[in-house]
PyMOL Python script that loads the backbone (N, CA, C, O; Angstrom):
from pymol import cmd

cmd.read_pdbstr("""\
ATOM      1  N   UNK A   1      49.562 -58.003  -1.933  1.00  0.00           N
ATOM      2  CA  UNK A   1      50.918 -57.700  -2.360  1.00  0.00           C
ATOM      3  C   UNK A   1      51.795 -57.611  -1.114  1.00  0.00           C
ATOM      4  O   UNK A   1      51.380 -56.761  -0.327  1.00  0.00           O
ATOM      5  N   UNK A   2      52.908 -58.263  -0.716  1.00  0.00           N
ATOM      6  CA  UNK A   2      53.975 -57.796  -0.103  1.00  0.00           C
ATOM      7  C   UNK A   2      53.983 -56.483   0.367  1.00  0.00           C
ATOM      8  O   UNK A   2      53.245 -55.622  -0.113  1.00  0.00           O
ATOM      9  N   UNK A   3      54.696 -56.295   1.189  1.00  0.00           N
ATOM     10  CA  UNK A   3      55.263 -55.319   1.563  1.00  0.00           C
ATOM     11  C   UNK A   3      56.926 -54.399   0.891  1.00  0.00           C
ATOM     12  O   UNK A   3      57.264 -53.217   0.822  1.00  0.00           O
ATOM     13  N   UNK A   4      57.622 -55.811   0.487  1.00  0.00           N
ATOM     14  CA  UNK A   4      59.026 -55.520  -0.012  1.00  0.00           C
ATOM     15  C   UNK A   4      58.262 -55.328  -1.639  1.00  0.00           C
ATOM     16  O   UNK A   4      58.945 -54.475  -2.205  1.00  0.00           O
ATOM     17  N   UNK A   5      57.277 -55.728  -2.459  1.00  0.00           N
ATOM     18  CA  UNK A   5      56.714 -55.422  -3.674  1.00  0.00           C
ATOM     19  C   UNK A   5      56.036 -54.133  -3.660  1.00  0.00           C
ATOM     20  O   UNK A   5      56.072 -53.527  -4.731  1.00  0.00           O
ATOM     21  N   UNK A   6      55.317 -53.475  -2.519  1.00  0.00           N
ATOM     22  CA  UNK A   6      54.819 -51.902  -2.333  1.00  0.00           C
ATOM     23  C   UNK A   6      55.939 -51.152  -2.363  1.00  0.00           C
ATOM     24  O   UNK A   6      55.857 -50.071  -2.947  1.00  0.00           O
ATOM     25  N   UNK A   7      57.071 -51.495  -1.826  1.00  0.00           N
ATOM     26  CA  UNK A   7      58.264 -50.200  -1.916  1.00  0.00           C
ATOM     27  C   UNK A   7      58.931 -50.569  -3.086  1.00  0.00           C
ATOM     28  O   UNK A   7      59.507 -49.625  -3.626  1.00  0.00           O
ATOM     29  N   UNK A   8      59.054 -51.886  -3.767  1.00  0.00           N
ATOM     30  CA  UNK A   8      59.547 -52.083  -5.151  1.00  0.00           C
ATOM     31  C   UNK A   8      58.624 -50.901  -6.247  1.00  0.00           C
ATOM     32  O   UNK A   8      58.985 -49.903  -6.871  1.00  0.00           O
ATOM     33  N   UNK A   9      57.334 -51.587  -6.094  1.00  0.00           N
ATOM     34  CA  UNK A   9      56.278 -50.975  -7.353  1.00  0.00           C
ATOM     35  C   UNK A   9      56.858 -49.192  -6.871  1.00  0.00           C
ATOM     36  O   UNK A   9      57.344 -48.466  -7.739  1.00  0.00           O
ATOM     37  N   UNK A  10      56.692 -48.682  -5.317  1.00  0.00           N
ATOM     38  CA  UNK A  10      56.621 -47.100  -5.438  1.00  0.00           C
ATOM     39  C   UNK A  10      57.791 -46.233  -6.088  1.00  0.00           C
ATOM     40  O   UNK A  10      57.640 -45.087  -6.511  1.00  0.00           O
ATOM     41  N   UNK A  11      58.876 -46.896  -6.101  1.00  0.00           N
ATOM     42  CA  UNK A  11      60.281 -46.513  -6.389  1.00  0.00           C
ATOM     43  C   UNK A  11      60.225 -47.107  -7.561  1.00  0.00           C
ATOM     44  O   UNK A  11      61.404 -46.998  -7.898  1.00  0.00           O
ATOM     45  N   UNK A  12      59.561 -47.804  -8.655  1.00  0.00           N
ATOM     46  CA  UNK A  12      59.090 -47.596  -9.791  1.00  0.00           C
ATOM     47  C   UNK A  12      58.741 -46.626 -10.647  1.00  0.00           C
ATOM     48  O   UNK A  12      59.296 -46.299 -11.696  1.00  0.00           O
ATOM     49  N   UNK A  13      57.517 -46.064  -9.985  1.00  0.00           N
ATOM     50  CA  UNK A  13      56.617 -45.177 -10.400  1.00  0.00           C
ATOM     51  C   UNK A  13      57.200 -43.816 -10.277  1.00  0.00           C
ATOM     52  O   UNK A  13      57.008 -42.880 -11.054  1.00  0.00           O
ATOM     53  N   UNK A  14      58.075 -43.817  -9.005  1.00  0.00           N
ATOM     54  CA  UNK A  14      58.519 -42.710  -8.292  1.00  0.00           C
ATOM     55  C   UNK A  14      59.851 -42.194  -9.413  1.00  0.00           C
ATOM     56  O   UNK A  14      60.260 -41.058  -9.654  1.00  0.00           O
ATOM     57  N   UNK A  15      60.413 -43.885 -10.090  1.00  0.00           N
ATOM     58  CA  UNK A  15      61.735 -43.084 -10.719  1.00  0.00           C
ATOM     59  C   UNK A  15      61.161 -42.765 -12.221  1.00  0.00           C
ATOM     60  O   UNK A  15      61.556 -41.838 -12.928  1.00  0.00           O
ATOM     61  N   UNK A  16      60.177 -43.695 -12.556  1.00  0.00           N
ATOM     62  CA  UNK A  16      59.357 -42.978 -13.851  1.00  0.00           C
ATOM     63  C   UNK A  16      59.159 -41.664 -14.152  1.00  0.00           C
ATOM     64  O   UNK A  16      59.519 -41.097 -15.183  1.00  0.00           O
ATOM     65  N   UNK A  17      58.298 -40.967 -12.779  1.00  0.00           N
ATOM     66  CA  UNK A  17      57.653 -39.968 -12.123  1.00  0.00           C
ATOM     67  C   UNK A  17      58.937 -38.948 -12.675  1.00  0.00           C
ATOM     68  O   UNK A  17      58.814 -38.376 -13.758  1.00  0.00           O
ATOM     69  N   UNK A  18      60.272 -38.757 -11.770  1.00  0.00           N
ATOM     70  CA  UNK A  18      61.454 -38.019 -11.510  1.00  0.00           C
ATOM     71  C   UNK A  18      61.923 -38.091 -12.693  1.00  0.00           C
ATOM     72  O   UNK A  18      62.632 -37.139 -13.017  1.00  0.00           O
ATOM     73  N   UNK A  19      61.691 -39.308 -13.834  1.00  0.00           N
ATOM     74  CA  UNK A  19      62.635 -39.278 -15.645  1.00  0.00           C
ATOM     75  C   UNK A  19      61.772 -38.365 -16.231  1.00  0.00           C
ATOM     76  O   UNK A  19      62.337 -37.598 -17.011  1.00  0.00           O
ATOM     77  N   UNK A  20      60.435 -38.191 -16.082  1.00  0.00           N
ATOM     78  CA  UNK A  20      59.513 -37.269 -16.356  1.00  0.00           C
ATOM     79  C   UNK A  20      59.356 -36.245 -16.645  1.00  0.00           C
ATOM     80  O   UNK A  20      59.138 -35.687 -17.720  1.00  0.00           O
ATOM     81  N   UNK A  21      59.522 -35.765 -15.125  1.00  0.00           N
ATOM     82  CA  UNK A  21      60.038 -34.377 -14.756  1.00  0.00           C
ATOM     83  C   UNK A  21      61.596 -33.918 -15.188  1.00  0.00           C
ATOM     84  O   UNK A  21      61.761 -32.922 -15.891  1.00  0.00           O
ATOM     85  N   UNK A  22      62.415 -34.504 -14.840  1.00  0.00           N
ATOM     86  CA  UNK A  22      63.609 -34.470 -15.441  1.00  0.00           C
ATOM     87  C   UNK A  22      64.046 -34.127 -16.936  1.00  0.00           C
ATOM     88  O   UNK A  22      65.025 -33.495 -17.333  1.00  0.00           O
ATOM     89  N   UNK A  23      62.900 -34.810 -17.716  1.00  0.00           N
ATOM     90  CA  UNK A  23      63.168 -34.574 -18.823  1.00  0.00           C
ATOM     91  C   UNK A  23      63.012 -33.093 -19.477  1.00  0.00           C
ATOM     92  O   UNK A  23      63.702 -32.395 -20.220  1.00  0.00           O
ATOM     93  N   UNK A  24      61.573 -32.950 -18.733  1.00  0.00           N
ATOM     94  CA  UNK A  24      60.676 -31.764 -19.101  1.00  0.00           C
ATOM     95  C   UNK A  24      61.699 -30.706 -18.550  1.00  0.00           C
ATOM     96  O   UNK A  24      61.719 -29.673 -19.220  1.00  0.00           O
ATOM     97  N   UNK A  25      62.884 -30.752 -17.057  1.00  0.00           N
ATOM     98  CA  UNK A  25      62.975 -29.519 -16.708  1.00  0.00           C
ATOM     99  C   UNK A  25      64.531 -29.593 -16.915  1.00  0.00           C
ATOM    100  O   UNK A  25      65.381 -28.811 -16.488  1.00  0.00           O
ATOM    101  N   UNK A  26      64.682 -30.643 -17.619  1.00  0.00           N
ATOM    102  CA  UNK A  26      66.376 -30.848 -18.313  1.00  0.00           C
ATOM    103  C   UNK A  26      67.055 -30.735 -17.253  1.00  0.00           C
ATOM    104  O   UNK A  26      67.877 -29.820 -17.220  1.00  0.00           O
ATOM    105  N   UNK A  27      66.901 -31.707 -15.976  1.00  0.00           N
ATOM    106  CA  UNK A  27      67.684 -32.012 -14.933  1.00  0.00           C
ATOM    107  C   UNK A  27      67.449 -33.215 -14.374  1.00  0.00           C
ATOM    108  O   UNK A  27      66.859 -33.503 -13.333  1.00  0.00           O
ATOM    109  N   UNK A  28      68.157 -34.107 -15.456  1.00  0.00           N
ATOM    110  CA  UNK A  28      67.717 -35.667 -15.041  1.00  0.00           C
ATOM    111  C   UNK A  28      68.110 -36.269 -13.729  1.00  0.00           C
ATOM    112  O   UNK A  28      67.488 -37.216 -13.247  1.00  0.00           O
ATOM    113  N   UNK A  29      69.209 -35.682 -13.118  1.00  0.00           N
ATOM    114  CA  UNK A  29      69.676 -36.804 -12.306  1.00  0.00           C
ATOM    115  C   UNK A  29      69.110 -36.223 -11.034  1.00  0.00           C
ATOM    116  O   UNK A  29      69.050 -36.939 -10.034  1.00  0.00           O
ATOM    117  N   UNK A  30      68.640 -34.825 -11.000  1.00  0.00           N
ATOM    118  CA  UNK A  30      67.868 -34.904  -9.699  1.00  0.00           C
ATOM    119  C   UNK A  30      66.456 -34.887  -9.454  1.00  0.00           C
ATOM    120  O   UNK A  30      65.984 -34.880  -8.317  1.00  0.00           O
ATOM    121  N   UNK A  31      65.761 -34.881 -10.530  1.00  0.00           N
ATOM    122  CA  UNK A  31      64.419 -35.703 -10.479  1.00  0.00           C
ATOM    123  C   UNK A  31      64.411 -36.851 -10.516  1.00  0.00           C
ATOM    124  O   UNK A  31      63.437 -37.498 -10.131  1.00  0.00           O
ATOM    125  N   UNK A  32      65.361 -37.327 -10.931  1.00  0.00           N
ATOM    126  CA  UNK A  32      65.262 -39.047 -10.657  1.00  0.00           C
ATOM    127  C   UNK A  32      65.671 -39.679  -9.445  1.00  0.00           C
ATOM    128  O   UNK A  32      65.453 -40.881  -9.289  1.00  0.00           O
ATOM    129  N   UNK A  33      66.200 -39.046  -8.635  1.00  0.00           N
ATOM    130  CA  UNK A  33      66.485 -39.134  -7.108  1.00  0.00           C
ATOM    131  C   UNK A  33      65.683 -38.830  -6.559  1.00  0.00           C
ATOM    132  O   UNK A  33      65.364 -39.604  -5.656  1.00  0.00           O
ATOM    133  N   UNK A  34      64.885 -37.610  -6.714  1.00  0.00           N
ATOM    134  CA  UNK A  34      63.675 -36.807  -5.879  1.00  0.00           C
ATOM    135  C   UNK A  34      62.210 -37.898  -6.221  1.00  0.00           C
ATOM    136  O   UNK A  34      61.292 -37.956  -5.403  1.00  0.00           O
ATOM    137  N   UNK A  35      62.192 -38.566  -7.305  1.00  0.00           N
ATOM    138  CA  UNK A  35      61.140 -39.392  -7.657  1.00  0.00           C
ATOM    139  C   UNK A  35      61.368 -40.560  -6.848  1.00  0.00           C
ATOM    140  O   UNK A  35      60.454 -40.988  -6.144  1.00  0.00           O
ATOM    141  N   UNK A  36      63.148 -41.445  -6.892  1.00  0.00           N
ATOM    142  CA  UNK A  36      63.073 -42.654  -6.509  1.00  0.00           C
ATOM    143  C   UNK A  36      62.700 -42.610  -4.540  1.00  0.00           C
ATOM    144  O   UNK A  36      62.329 -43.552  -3.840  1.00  0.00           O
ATOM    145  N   UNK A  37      63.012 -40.983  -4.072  1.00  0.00           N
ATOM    146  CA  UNK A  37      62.750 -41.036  -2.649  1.00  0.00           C
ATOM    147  C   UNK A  37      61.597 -41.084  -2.316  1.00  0.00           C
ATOM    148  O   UNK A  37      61.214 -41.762  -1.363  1.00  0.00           O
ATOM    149  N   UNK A  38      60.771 -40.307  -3.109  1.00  0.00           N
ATOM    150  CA  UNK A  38      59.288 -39.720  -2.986  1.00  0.00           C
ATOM    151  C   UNK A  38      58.448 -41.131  -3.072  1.00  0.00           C
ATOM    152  O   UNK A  38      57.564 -41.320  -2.237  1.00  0.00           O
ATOM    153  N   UNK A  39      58.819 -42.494  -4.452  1.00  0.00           N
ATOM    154  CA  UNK A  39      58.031 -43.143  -4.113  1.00  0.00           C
ATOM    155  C   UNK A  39      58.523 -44.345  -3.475  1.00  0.00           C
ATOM    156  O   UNK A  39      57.807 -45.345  -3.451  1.00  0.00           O
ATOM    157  N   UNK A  40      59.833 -44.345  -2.887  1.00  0.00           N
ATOM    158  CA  UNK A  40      59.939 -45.029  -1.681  1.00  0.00           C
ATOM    159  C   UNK A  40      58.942 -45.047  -0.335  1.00  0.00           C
ATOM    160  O   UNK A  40      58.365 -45.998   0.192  1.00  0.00           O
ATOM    161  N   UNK A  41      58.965 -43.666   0.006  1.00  0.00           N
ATOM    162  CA  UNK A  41      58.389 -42.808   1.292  1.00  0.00           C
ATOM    163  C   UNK A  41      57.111 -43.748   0.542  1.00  0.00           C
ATOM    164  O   UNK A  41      57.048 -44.881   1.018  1.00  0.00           O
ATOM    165  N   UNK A  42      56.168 -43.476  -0.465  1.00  0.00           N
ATOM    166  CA  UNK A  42      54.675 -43.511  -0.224  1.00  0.00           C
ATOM    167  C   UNK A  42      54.838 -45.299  -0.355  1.00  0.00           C
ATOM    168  O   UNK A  42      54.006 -46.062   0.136  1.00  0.00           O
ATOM    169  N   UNK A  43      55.842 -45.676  -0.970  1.00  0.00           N
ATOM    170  CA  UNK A  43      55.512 -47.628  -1.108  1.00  0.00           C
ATOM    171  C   UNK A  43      55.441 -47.749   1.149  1.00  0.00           C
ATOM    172  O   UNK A  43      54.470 -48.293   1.675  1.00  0.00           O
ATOM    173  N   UNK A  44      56.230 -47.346   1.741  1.00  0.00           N
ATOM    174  CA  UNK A  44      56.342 -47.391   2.649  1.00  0.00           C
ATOM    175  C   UNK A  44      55.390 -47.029   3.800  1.00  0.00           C
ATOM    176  O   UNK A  44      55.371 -47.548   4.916  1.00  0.00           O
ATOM    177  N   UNK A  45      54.598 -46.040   3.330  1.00  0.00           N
ATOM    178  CA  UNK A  45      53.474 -45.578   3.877  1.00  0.00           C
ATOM    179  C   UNK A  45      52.553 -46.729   3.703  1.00  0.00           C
ATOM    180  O   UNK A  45      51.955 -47.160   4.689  1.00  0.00           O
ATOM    181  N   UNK A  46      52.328 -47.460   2.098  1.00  0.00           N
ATOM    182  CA  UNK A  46      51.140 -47.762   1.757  1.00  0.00           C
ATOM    183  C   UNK A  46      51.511 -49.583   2.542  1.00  0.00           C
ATOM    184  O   UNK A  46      50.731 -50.491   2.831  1.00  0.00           O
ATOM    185  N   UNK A  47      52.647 -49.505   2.630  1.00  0.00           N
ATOM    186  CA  UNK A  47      52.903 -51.274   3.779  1.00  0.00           C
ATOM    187  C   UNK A  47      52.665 -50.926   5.133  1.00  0.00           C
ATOM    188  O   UNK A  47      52.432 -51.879   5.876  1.00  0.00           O
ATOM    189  N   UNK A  48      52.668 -49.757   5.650  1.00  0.00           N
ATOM    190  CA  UNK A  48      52.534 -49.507   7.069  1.00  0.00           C
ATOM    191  C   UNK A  48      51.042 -49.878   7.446  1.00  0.00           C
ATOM    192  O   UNK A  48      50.567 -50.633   8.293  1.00  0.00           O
ATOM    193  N   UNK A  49      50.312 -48.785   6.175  1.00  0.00           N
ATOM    194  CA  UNK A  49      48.602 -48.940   6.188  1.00  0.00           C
ATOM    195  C   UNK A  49      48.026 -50.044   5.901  1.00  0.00           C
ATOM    196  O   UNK A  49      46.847 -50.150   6.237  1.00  0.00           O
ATOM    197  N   UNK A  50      48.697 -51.195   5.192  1.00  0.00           N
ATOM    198  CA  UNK A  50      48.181 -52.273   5.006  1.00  0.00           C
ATOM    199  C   UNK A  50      48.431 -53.166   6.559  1.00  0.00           C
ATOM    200  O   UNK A  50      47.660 -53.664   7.379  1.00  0.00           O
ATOM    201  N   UNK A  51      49.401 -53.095   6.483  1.00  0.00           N
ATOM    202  CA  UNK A  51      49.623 -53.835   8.172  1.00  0.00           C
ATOM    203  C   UNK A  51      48.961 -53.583   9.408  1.00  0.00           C
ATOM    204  O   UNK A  51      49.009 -54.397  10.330  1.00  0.00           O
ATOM    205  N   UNK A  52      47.976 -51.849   9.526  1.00  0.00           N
ATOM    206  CA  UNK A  52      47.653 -51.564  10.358  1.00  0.00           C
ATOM    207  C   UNK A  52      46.267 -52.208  10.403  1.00  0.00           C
ATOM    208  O   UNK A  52      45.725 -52.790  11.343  1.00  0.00           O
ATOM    209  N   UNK A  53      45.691 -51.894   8.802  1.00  0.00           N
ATOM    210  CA  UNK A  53      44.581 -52.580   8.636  1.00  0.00           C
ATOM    211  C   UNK A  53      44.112 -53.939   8.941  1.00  0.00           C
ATOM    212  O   UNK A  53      43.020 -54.348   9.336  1.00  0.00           O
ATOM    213  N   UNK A  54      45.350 -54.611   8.625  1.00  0.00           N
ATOM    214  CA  UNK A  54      45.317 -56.407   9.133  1.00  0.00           C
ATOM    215  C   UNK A  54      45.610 -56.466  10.957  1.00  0.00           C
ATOM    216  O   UNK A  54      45.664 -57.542  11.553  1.00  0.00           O
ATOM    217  N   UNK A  55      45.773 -55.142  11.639  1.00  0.00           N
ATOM    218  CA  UNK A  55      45.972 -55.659  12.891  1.00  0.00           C
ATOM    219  C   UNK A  55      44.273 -55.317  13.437  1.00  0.00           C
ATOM    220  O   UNK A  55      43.802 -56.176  14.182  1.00  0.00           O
ATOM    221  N   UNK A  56      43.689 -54.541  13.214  1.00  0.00           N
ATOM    222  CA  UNK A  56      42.580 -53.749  13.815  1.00  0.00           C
ATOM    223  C   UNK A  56      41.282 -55.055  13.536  1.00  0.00           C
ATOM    224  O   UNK A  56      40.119 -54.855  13.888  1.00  0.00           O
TER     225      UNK A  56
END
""", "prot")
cmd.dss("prot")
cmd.show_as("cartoon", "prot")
cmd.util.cbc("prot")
cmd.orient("prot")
């Protein structure tokens, strides 16, 4: 997978994640921000670790 498709898919999951929570704690618009950052950060992590792996 890409790298620009790991931070697509995490900020997916991440704004799923935040509608989720949001719903449950009846504060949509800032779990859905706190989700779309959270799975930015890990799509971003998980392209760093793939790249490190292909250098070693």
């Amino acid at each position: 997978m890409k790298n620009g498709n790991k931070l697509a898919v995490g900020m997916g999951f991440g704004m799923a994640f935040g509608a989720v929570v949001g719903i449950i704690t009846n504060n949509h618009g800032l779990w859905i921000g706190v989700g779309i950052a959270l799975g930015a950060s890990l799509g971003i992590i998980l392209s760093r670790k793939k790249q490190n792996d292909n250098k070693s």
